[in-house]
C-alpha positions in Angstrom: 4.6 -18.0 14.0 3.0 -15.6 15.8 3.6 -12.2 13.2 5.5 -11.2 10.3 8.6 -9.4 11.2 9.2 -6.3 8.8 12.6 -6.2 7.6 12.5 -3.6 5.7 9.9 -1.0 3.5 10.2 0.4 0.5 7.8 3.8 -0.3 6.9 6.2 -3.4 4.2 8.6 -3.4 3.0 11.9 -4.2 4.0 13.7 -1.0 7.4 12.0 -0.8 10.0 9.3 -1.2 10.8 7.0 1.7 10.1 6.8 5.8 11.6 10.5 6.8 9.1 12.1 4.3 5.6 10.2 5.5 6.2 11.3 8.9 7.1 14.8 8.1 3.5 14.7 6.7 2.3 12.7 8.9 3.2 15.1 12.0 2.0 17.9 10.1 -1.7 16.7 9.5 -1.7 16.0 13.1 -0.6 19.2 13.8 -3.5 20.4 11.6 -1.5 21.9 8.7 -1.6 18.8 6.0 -3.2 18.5 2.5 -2.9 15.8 0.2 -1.0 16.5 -2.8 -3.0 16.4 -6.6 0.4 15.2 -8.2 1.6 11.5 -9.7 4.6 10.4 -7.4 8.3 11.0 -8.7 9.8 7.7 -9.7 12.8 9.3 -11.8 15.1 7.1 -9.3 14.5 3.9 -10.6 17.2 4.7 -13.0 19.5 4.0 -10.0 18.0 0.1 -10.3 17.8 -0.7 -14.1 18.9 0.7 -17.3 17.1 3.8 -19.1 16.6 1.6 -22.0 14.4 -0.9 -19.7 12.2 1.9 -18.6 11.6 3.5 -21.8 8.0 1.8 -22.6 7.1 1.2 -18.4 4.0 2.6 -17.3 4.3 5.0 -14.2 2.0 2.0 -12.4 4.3 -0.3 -12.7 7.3 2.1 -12.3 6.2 2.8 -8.4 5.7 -0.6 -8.2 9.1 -1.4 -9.2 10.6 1.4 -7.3 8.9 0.4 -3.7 10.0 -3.0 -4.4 13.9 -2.3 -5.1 13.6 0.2 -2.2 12.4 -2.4 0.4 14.9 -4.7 -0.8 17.9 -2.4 -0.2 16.2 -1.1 3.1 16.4 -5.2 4.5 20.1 -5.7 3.4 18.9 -8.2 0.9 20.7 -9.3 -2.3 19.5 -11.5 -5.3 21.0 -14.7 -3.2 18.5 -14.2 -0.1 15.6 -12.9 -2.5 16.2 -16.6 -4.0 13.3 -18.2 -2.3 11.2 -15.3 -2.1 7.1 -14.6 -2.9 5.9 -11.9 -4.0 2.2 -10.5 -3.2 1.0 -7.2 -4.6 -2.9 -5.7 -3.3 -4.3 -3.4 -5.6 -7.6 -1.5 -5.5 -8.3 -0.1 -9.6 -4.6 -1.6 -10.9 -3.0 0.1 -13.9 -6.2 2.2 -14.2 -4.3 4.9 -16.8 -3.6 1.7 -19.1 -6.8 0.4 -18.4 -8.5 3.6 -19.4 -6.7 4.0 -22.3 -7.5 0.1 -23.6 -11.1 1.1 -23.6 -10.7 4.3 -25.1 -8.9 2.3 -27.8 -11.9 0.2 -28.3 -14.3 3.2 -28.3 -12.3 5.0 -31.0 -11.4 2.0 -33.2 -13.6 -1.1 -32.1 -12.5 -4.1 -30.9 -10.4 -5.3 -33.9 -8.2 -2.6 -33.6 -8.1 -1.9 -29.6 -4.7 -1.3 -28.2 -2.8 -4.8 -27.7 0.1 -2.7 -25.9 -2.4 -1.3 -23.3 -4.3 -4.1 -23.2 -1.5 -6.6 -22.0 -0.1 -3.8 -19.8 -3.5 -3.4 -18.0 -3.4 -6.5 -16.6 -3.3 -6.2 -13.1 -1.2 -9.0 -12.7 1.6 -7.3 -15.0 3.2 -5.4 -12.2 4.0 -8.0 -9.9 5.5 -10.1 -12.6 7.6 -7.3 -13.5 9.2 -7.1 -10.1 9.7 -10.5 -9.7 11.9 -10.4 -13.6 13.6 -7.2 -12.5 14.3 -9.0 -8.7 15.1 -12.5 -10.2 12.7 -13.8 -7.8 11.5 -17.4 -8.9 8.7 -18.1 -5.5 5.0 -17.6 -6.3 3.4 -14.3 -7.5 -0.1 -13.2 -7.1 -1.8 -10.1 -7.3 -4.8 -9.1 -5.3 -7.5 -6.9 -6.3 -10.2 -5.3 -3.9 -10.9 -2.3 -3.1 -10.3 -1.0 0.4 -9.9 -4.5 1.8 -6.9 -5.7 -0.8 -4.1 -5.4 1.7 -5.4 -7.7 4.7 -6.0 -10.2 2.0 -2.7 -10.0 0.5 -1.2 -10.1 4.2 -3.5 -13.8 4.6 -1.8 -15.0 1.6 1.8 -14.2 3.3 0.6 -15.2 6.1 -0.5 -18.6 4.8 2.7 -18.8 2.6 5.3 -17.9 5.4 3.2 -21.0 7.7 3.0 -23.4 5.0 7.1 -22.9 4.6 6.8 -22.4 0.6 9.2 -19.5 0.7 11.5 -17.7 3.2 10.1 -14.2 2.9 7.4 -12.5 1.2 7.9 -9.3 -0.8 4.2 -7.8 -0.1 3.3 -4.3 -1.8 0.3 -2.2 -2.6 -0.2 0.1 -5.9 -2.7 2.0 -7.0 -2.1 5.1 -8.5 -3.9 8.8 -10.1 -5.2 9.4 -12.5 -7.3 12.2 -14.3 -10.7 10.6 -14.9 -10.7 9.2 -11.3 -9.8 12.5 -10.2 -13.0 13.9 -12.5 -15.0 11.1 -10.9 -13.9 12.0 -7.3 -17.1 14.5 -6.6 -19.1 12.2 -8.5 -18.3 9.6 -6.5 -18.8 11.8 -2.8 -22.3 12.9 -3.8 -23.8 9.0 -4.1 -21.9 7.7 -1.0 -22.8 8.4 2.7 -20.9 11.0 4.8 -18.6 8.5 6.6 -17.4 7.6 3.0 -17.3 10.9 1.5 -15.3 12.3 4.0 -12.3 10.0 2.2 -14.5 10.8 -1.2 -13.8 14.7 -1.5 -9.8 14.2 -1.5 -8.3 13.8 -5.1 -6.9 10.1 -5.2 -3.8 9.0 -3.7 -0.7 7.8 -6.1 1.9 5.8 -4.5 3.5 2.5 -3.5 4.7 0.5 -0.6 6.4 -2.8 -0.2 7.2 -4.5 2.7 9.9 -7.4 3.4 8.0 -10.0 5.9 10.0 -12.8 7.8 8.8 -15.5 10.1 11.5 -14.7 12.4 10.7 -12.2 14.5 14.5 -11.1 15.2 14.7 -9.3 11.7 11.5 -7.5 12.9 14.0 -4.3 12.3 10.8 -1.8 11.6 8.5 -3.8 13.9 5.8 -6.8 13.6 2.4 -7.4 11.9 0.2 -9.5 14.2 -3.5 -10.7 14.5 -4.8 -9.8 10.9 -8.4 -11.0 10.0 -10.9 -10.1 7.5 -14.4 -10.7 7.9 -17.8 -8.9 8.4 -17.5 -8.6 11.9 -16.2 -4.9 13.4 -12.7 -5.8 14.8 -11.8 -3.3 17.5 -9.1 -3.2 20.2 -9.9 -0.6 22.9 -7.5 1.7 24.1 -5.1 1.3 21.7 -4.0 3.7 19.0 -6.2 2.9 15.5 -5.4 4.1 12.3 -8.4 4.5 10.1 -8.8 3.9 6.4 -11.5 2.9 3.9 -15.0 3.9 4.8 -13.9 4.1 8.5 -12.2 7.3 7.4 -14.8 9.4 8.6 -14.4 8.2 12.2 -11.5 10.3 12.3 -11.3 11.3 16.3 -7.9 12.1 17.8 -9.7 12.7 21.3 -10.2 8.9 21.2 -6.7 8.4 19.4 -8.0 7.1 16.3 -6.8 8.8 13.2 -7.0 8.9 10.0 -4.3 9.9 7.4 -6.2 10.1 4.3 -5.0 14.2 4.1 -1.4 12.8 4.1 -1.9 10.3 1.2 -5.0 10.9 -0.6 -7.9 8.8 -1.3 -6.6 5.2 -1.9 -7.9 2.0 -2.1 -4.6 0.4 -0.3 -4.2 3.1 2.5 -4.1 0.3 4.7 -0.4 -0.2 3.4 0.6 3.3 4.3 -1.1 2.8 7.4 1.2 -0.4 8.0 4.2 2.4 7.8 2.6 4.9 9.4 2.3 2.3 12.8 5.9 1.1 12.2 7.0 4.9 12.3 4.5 4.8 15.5 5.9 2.1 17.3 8.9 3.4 16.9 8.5 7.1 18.3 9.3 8.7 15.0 5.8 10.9 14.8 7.0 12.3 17.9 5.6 14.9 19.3 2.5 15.2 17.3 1.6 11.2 18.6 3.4 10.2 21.2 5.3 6.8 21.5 2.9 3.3 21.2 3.2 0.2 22.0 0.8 -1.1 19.2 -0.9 0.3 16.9 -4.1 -1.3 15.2 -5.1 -0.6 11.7 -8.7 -0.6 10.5 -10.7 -0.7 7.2 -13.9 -1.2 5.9 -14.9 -1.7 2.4 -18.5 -0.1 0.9 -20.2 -4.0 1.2 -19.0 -4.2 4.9 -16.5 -6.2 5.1 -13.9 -5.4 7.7 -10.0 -5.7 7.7 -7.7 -5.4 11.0 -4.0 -5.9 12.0 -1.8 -4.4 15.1 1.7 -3.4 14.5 4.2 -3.8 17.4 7.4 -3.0 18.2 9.6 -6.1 18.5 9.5 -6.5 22.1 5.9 -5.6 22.7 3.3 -8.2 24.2 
């Protein structure tokens, strides 16, 4: 196996819902006219997928979660028969931070006898994930990864690794993270104790969103393209002369001259931009930021997390080298 062919993606967020709305974004920040939107993503559609009454104690976490997830499902063609022998891997920076929040303010204001046990169980980061695979009847193995900035290369290992070893047929792979208030209070805070290259990603409000991916061994279902050569380790990983999207603390090295770009004003500050970096190389690959960025053969994405620890992968169209 030489990549993971993308069947299909599934994507909520505050700017948007789905692949025509990312690149309209997307072609405007290169044209110099984006900003990232202060807002919680729009996940009223989820009603389309389960009942009201199943929705009516979710947390808006888990409810993009469950939204990317349905939506990458229905974007590969696939029903609850080829789901069947399905993983499911979700990379997260802060998890439900709103629910976590609100455990400890629970704690604050009551002590620990009398802390939230709804908020506290729904914290969990591990809650999400579980969640989709119930809604999805999916019965392969679930993890959930936590990291920030370097979360989604790790959770594309573990496919990776899963997809090799022949455990299941396909992965269901997303990334969550989502806004809220106190982070956004934090933001500055955050900016004014971090160096430049990192506060250039600092001084945006945070991100809210979520994207799943379908991954398949085979690379004729590659219908959005193909994830190739990931690694994660404390060695820069760099492909010259090809197209790099930045995230993490290699935001700041934001320099179209040298076609390397970073989307951060699209999407906000996020510890899993990586993952709307994925679909913003998919929608490369394909020609669909066109004119802004012309048509690429491969695009690489980048991170780097604040201990310096790197994360890399190159998107391809199916037929590229």
């Amino acid at each position: 196996m030489t990549g993971m062919a993308v069947e299909g993606i599934g994507l909520v967020w505050s700017g948007g819902h789905g692949l025509d709305d990312l690149a309209a974004r997307a072609r405007d920040m290169l044209a110099g006219t984006a900003t990232p939107a202060d807002v919680r993503a729009e996940t009223d559609s989820l009603k389309n997928y389960l009942p009201t009454r199943a929705l009516r104690r979710m947390d808006h976490f888990t409810r993009m979660t469950l939204l990317a997830a349905f939506e990458a499902a229905r974007d590969a063609g696939l029903d609850a028969t080829a789901l069947a022998s399905t993983g499911i891997v979700l990379a997260t920076g802060y998890g439900p931070a709103a629910l976590t929040f609100e455990f400890l303010d629970s704690m604050i204001d009551f002590g620990p006898d009398m802390a939230s046990p709804q908020a506290f169980a729904h914290s969990v980061h591990n809650i999400p994930a579980a969640t989709v695979a119930v809604s999805l009847k999916l019965t392969g193995p679930c993890t959930t990864i936590g990291q920030i900035d370097t979360a989604v290369p790790a959770a594309l290992l573990t496919a990776q690794a899963w997809l090799r070893e022949g455990r299941v047929d396909r992965v269901l792979l997303g990334a969550s993270d989502e806004y809220t208030n106190l982070l956004r209070a934090v933001a500055p805070r955050l900016a004014a104790g971090v160096s430049g290259t990192i506060a250039g990603r600092r001084h945006l409000p945070p991100g809210d969103g979520a994207a799943f991916f379908c991954l398949h061994p085979d690379p004729a279902r590659a219908r959005h393209g193909i994830v190739r050569d990931i690694a994660l380790g404390t060695t820069p990983i760099l492909t010259p002369e090809r197209a790099t999207f930045l995230s993490g603390c290699l935001t700041g090295h934001h320099d179209p001259s040298k076609n390397m770009h970073a989307f951060a004003p699209v999407y906000g500050s996020l510890p899993v931009a990586m993952a709307f970096d994925i679909v913003l190389a998919t929608l490369a690959v394909n020609g669909r930021l066109e004119p802004t960025l012309r048509i690429q053969n491969a695009v690489q994405c980048r991170t780097r997390d604040h201990d310096g620890l790197h994360g890399a992968l190159t998107v391809t169209r199916r037929t590229a080298s």
